[in-house]
N, CA, C and O atoms as CSV, one atom per row, in Angstrom:
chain,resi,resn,atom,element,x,y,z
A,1,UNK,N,N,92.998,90.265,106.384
A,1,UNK,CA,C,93.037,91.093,105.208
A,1,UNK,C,C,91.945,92.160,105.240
A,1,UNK,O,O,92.257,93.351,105.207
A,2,UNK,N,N,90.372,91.670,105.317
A,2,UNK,CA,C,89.655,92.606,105.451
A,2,UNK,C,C,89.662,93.920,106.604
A,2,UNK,O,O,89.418,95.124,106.526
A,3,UNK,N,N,90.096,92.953,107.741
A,3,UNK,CA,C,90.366,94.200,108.995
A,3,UNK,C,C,91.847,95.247,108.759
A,3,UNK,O,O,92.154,96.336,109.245
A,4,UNK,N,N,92.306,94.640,108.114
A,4,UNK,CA,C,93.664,95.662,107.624
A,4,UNK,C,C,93.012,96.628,106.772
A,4,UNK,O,O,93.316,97.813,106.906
A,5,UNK,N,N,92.073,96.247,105.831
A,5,UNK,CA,C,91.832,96.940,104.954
A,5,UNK,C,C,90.650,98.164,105.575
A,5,UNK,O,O,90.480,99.268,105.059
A,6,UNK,N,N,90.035,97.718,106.602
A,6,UNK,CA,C,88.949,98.955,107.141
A,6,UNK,C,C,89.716,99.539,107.867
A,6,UNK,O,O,89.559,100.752,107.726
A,7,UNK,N,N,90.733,99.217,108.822
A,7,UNK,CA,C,91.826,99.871,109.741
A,7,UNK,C,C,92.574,100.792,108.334
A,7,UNK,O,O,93.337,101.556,108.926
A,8,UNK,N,N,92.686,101.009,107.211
A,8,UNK,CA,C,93.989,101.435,107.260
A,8,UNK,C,C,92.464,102.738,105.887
A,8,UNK,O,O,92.620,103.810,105.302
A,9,UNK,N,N,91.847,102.244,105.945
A,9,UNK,CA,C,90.561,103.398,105.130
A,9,UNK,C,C,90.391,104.206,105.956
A,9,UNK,O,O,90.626,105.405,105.801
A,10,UNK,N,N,89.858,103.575,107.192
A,10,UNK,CA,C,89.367,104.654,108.151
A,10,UNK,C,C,90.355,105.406,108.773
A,10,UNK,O,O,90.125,106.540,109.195
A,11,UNK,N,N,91.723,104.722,108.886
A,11,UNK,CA,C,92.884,105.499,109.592
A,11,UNK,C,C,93.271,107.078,108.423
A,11,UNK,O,O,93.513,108.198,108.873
A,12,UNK,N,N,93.232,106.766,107.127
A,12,UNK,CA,C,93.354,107.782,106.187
A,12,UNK,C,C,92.447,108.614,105.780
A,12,UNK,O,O,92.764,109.744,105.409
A,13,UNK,N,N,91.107,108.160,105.786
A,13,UNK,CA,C,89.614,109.152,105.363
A,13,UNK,C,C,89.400,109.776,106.968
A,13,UNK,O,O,88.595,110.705,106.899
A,14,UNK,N,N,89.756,109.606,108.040
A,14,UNK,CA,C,89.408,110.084,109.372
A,14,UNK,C,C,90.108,110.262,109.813
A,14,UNK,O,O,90.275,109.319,110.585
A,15,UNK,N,N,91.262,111.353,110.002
A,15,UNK,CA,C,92.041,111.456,110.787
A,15,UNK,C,C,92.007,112.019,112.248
A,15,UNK,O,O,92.899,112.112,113.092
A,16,UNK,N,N,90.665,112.368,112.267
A,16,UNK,CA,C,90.304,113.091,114.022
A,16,UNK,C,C,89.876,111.656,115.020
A,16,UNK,O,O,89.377,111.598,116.144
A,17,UNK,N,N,90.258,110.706,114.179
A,17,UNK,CA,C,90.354,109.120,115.381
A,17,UNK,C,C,91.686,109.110,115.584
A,17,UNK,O,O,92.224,108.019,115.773
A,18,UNK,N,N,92.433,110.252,115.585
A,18,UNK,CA,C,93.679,109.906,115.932
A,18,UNK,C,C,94.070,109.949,117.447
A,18,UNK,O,O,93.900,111.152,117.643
A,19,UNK,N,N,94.402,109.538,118.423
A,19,UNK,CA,C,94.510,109.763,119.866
A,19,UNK,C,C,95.637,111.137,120.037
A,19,UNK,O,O,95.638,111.737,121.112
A,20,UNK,N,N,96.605,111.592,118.879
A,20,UNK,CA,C,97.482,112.252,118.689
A,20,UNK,C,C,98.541,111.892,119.116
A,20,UNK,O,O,99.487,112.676,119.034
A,21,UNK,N,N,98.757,110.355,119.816
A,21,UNK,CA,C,100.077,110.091,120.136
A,21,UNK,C,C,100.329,108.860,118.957
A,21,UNK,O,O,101.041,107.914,119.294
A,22,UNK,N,N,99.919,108.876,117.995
A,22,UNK,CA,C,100.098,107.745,117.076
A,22,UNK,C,C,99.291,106.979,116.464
A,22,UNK,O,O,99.109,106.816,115.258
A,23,UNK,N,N,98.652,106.360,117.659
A,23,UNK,CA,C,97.513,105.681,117.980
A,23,UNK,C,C,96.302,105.977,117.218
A,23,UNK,O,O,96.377,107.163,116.897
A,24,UNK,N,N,94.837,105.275,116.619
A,24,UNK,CA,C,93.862,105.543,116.056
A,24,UNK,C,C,92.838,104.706,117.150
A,24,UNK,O,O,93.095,103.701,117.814
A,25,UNK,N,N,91.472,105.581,117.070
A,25,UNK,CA,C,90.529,104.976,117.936
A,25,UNK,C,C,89.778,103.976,117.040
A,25,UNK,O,O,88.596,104.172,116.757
A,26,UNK,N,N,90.392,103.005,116.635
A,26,UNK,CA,C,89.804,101.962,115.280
A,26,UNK,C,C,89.603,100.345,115.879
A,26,UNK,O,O,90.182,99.300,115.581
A,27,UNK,N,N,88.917,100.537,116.495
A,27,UNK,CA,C,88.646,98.956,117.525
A,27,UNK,C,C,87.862,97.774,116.464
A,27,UNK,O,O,86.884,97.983,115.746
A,28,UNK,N,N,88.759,96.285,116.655
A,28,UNK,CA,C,87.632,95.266,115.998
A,28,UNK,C,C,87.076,94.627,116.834
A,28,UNK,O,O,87.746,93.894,117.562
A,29,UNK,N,N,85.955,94.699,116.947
A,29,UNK,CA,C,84.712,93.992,117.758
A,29,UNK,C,C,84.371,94.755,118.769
A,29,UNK,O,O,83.213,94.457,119.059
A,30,UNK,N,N,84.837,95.733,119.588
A,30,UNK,CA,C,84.554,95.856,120.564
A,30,UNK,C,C,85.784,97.021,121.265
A,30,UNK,O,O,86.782,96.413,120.878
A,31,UNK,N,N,86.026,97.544,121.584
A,31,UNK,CA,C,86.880,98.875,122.550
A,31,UNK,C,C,87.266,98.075,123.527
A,31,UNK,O,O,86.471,97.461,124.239
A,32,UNK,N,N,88.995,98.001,123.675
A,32,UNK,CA,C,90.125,97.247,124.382
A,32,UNK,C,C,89.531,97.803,126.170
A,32,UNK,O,O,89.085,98.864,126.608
A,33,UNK,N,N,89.774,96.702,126.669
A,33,UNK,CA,C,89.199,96.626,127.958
A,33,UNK,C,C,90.239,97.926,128.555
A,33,UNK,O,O,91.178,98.309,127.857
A,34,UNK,N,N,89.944,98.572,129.972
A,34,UNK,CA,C,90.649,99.658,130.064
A,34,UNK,C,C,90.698,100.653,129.421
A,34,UNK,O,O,91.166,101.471,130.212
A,35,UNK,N,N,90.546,101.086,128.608
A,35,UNK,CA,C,90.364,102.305,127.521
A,35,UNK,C,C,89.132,103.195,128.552
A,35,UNK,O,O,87.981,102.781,128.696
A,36,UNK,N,N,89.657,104.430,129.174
A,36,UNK,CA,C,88.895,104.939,129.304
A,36,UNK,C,C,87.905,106.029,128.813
A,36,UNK,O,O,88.265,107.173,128.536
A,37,UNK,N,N,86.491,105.532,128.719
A,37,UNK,CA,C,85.995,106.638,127.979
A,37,UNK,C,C,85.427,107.667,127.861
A,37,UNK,O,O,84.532,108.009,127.088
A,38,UNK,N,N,86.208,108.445,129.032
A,38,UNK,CA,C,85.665,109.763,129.154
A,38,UNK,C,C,87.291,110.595,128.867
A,38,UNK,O,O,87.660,111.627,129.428
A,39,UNK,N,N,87.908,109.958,128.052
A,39,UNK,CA,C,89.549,110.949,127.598
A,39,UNK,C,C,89.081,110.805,126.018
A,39,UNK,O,O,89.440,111.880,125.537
A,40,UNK,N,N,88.503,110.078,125.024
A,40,UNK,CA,C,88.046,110.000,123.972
A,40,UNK,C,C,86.837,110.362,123.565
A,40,UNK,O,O,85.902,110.180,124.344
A,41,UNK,N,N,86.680,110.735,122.739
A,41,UNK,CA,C,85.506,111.911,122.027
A,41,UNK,C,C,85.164,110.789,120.835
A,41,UNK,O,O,83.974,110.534,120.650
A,42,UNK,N,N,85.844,110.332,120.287
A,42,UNK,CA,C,85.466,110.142,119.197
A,42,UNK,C,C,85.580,108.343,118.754
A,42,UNK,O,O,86.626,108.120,119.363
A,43,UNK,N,N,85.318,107.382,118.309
A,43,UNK,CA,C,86.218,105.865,118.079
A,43,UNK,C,C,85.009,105.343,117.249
A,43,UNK,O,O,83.871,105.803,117.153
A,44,UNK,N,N,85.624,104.168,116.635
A,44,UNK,CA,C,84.639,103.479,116.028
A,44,UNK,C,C,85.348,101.818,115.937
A,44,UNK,O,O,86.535,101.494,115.934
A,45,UNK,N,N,84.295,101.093,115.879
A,45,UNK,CA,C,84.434,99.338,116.118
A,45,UNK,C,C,84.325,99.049,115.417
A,45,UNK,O,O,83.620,99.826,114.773
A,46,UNK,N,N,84.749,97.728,114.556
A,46,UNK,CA,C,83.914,97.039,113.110
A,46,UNK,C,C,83.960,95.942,113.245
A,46,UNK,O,O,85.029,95.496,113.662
A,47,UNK,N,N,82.573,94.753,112.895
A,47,UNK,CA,C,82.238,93.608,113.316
A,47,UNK,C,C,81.966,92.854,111.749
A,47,UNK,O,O,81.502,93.521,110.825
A,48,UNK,N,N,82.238,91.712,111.624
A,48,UNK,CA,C,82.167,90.888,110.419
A,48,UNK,C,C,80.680,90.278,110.449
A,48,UNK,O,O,80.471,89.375,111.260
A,49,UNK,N,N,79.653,90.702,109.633
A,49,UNK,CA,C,78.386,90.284,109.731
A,49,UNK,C,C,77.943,89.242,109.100
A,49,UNK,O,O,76.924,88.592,109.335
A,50,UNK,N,N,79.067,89.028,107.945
A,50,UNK,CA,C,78.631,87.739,106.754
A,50,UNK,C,C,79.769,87.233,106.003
A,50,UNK,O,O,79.546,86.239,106.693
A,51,UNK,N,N,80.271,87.078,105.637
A,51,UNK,CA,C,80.816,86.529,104.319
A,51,UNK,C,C,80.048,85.119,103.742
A,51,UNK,O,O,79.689,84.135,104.389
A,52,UNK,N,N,79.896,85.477,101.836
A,52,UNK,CA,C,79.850,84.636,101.130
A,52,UNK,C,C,80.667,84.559,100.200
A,52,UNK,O,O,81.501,85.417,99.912
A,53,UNK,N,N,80.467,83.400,99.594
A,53,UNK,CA,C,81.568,82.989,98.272
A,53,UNK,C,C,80.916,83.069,97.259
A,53,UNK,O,O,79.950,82.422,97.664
A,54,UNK,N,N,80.636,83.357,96.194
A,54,UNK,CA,C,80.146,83.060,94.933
A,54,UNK,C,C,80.804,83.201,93.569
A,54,UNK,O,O,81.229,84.232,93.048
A,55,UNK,N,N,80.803,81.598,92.956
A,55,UNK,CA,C,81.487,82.265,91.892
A,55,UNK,C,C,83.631,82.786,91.625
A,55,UNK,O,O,84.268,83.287,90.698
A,56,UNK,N,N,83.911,82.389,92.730
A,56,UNK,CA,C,85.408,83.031,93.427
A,56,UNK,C,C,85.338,84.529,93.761
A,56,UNK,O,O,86.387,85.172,93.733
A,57,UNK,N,N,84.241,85.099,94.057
A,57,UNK,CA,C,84.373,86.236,94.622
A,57,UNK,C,C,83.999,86.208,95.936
A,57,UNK,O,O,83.370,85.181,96.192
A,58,UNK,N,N,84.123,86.842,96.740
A,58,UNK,CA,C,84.042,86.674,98.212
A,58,UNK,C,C,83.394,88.262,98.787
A,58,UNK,O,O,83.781,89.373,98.422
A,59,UNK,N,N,82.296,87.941,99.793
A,59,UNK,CA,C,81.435,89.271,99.866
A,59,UNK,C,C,81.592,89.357,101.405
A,59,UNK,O,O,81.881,88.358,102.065
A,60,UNK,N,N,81.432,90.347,101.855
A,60,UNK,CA,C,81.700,90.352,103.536
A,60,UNK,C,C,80.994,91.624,103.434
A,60,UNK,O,O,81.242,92.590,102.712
A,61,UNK,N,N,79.526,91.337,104.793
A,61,UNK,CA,C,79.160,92.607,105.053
A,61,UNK,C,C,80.069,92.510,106.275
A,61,UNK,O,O,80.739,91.567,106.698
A,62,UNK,N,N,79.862,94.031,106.816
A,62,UNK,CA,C,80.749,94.394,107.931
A,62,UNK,C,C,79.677,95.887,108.811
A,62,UNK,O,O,79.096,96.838,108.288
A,63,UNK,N,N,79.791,95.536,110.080
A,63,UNK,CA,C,78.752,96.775,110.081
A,63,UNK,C,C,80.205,97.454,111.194
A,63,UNK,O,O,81.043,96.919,111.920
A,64,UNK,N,N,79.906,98.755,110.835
A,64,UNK,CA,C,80.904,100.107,111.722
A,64,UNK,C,C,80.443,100.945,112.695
A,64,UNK,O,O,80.276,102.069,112.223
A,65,UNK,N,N,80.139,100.869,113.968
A,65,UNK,CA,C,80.241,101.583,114.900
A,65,UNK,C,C,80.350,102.972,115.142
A,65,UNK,O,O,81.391,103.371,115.663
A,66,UNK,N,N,79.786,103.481,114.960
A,66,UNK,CA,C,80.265,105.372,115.152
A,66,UNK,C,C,80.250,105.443,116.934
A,66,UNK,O,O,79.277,105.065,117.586
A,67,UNK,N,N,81.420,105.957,117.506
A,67,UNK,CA,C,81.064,106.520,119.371
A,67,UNK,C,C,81.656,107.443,119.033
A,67,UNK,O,O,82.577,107.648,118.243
A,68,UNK,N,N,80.618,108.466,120.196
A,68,UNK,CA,C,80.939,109.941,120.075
A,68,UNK,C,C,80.429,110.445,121.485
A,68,UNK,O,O,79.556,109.853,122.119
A,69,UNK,N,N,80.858,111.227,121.774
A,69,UNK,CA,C,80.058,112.307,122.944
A,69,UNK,C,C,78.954,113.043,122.567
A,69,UNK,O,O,78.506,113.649,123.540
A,70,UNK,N,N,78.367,113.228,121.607
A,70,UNK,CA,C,77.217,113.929,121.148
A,70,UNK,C,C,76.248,112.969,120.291
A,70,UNK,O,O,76.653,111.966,119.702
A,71,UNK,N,N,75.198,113.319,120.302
A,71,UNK,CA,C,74.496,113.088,118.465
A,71,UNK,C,C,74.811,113.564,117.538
A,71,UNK,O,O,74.769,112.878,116.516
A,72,UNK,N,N,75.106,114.456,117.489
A,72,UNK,CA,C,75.714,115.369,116.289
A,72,UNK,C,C,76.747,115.297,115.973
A,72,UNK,O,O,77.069,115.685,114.850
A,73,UNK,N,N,77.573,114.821,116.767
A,73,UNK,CA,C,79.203,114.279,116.701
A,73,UNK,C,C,78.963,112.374,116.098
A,73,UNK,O,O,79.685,111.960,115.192
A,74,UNK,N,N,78.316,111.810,116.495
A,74,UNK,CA,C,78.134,110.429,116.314
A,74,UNK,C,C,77.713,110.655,114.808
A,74,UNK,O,O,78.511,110.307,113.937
A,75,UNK,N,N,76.425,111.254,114.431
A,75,UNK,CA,C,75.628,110.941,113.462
A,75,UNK,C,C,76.971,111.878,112.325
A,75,UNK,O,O,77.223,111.167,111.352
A,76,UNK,N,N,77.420,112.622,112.315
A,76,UNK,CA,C,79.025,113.262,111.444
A,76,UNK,C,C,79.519,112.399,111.455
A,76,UNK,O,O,79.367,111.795,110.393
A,77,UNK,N,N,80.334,111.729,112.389
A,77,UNK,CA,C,81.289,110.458,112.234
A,77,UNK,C,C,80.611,108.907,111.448
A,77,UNK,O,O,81.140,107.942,110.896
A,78,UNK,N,N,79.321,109.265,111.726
A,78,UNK,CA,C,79.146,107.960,110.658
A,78,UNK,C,C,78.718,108.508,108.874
A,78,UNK,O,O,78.562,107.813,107.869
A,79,UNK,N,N,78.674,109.272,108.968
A,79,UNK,CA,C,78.648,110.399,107.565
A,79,UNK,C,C,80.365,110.215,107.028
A,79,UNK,O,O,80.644,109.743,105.926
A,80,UNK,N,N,81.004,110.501,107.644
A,80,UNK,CA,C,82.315,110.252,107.383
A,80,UNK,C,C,82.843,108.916,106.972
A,80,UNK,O,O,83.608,108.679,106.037
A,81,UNK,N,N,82.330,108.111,107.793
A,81,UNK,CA,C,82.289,106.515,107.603
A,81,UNK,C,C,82.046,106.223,105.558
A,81,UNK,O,O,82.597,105.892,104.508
A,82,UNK,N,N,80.869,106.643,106.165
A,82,UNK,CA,C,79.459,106.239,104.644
A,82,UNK,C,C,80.798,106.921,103.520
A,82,UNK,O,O,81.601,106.242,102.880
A,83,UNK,N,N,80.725,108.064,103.545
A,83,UNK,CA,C,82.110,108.829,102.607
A,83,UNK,C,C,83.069,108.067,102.109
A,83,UNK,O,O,83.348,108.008,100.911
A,84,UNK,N,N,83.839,107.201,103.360
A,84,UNK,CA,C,85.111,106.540,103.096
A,84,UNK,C,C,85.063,105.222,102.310
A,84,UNK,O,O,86.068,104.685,101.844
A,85,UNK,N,N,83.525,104.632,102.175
A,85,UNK,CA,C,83.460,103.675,101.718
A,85,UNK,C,C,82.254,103.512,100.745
A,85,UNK,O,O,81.815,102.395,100.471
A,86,UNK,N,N,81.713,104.707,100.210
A,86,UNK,CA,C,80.504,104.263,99.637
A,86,UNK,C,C,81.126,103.962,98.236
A,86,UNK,O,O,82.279,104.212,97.885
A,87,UNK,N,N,80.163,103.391,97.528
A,87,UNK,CA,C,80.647,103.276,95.812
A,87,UNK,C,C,81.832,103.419,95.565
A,87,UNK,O,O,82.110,104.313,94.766
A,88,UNK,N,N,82.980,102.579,96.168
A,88,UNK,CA,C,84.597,102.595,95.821
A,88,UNK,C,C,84.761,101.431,95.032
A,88,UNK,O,O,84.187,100.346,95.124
A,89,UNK,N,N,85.622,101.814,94.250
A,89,UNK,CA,C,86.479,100.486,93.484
A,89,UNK,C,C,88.367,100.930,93.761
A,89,UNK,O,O,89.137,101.826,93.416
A,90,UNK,N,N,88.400,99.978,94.383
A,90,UNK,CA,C,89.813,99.532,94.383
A,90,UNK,C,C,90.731,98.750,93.739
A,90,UNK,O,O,90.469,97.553,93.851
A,91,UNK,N,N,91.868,99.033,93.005
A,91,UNK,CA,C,92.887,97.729,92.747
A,91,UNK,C,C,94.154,97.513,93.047
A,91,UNK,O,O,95.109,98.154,92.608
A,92,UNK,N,N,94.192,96.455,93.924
A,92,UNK,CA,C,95.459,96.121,94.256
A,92,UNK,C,C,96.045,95.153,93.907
A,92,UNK,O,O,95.228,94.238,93.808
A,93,UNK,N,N,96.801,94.905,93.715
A,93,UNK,CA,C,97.732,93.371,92.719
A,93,UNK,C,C,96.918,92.033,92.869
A,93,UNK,O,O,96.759,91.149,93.711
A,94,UNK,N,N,96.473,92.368,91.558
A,94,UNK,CA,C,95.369,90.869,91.807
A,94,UNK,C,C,94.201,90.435,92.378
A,94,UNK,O,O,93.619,89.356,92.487
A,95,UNK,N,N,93.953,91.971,92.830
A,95,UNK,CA,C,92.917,91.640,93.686
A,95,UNK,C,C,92.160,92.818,93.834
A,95,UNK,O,O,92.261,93.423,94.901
A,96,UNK,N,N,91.108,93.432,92.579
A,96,UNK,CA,C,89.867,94.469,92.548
A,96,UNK,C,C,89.002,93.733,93.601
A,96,UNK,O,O,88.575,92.625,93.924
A,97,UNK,N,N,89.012,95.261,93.986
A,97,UNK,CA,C,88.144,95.438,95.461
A,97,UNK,C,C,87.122,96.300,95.184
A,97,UNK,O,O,87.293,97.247,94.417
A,98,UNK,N,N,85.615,95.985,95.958
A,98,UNK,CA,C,84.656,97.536,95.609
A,98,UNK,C,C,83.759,97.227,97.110
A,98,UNK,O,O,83.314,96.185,97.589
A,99,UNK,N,N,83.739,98.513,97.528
A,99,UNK,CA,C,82.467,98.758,98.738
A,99,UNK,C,C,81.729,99.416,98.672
A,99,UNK,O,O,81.958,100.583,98.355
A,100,UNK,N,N,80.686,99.034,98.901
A,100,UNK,CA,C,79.205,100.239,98.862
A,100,UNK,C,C,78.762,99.723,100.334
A,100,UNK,O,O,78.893,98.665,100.949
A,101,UNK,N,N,78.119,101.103,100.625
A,101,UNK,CA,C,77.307,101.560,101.851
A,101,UNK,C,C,76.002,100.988,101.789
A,101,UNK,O,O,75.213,101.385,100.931
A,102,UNK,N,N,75.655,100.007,102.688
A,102,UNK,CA,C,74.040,99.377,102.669
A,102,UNK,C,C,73.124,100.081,103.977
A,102,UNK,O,O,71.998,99.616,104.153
A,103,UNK,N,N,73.359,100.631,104.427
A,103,UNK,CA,C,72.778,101.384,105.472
A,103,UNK,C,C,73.476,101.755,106.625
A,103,UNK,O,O,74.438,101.160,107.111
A,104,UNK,N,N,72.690,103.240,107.222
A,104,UNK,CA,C,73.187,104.007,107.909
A,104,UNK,C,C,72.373,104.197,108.954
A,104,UNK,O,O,71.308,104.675,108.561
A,105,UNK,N,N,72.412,103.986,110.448
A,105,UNK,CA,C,71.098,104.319,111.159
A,105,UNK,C,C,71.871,104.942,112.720
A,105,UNK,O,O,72.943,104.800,113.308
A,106,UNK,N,N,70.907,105.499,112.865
A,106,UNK,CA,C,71.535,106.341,114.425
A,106,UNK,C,C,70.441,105.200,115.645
A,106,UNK,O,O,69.230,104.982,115.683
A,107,UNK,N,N,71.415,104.791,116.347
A,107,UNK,CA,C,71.212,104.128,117.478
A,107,UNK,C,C,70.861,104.933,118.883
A,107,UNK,O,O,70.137,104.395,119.721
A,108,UNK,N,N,71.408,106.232,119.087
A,108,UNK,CA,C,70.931,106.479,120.235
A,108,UNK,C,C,72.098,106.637,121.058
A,108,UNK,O,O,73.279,106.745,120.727
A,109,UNK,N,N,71.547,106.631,122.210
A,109,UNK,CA,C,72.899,107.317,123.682
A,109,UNK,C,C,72.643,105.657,124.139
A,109,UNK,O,O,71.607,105.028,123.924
A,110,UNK,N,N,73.747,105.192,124.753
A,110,UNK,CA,C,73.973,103.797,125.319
A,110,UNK,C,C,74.232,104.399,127.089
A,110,UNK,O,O,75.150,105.037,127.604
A,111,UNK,N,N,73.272,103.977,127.494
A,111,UNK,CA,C,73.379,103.877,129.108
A,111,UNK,C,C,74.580,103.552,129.981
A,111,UNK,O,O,74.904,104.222,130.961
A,112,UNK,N,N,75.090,102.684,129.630
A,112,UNK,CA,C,75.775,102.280,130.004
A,112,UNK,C,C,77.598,103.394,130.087
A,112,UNK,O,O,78.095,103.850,131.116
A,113,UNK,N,N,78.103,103.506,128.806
A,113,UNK,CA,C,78.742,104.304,128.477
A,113,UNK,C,C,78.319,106.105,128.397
A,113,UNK,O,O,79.005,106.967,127.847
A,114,UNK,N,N,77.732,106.198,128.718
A,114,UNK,CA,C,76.722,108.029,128.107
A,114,UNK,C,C,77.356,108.290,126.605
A,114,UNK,O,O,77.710,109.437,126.332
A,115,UNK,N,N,77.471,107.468,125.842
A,115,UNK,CA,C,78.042,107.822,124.530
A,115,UNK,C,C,77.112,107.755,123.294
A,115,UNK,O,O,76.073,107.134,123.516
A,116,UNK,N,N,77.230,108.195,122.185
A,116,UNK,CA,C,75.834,108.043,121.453
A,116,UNK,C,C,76.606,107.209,120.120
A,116,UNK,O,O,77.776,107.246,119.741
A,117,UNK,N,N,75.438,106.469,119.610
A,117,UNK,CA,C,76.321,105.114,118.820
A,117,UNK,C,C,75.093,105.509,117.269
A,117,UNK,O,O,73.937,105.921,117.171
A,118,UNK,N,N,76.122,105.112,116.355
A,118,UNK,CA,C,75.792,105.295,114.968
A,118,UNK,C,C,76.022,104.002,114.379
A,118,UNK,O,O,76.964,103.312,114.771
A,119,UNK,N,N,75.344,103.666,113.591
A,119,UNK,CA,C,76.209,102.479,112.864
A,119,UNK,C,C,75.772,102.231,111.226
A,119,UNK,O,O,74.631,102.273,110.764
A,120,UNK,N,N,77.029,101.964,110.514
A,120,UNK,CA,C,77.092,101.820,108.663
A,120,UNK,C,C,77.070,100.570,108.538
A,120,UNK,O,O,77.765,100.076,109.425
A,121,UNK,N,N,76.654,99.862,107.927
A,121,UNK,CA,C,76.794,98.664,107.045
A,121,UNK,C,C,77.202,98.825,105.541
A,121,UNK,O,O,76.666,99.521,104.679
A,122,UNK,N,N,78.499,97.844,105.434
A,122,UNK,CA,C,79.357,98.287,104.265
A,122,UNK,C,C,79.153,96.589,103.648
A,122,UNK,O,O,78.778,95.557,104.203
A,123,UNK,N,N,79.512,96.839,102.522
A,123,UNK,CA,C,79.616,95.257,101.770
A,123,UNK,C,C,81.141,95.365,100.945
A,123,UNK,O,O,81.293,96.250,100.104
A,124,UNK,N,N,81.957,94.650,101.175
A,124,UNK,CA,C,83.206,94.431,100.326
A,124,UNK,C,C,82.980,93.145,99.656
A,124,UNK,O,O,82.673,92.107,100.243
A,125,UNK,N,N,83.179,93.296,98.190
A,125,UNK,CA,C,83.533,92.322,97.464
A,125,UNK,C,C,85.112,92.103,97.012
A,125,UNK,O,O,85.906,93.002,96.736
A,126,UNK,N,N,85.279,91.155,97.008
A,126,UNK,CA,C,86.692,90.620,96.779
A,126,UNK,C,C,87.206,89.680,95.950
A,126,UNK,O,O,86.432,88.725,96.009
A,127,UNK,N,N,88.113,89.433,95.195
A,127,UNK,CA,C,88.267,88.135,94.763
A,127,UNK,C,C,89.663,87.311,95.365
A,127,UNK,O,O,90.149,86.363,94.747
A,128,UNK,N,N,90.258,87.846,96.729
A,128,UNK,CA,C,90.823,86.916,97.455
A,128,UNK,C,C,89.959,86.230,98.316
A,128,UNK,O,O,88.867,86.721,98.599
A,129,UNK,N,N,90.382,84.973,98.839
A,129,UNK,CA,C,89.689,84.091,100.170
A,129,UNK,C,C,89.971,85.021,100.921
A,129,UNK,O,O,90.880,85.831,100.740
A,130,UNK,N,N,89.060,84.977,102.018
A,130,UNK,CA,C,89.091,86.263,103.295
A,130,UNK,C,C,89.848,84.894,104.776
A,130,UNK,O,O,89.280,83.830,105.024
A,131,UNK,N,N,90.862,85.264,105.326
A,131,UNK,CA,C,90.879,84.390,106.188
A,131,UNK,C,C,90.692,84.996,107.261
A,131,UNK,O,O,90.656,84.375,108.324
């Protein structure tokens, strides 16, 4: 539920993660083995950092990935991020949703990849069980 729900924010607030054949550069945990990354400019990952329960509400931080070919391209794409999810309230049948942005920090160029990495920490509260 929660990964549907960051896949389908970020697929609509970002549309330049689009590969243009359909496809979105919206990876969970990690960028699909093979994916090469010198045809993509732009993608982002999202990792489940917490969930708690309290009360029947259910909290999940989640931190988001910005990859880019630049700094200036990375540190925009996680600006975009922060945008899509800061101070939202959502409602969907039965189930008010709200995310706020808990921090934003620029990571740097990764050696490994030559790509430069950004990353948001978001908090969703919920009042479904997250499975």
């Amino acid at each position: 539920m929660i990964g549907e729900y960051i896949y389908k924010t970020l697929k609509n607030a970002i549309p330049t993660l689009s590969d243009g054949g359909g496809g979105f550069h919206i990876y969970p945990l990690a960028m699909n083995e093979g994916i090469d990354m010198n045809t993509i400019s732009r993608a982002v990952t999202y990792t489940n950092l917490s969930t708690t329960i309290v009360y029947n509400l259910t909290g999940v931080r989640v931190q988001i990935t910005c990859i880019a070919n630049t700094y200036g391209d990375s540190e925009a794409l996680s600006y975009e991020v922060v945008s899509a999810f800061a101070n939202k309230r959502y409602s969907t049948p039965g189930d008010p949703m709200s995310t706020n942005v808990e921090g934003r920090i620029d990571i740097g160029k990764d050696t490994e990849s030559s790509k430069y990495l950004s990353t948001v920490d978001i908090h969703i509260k919920t009042a479904q069980l997250i499975v």
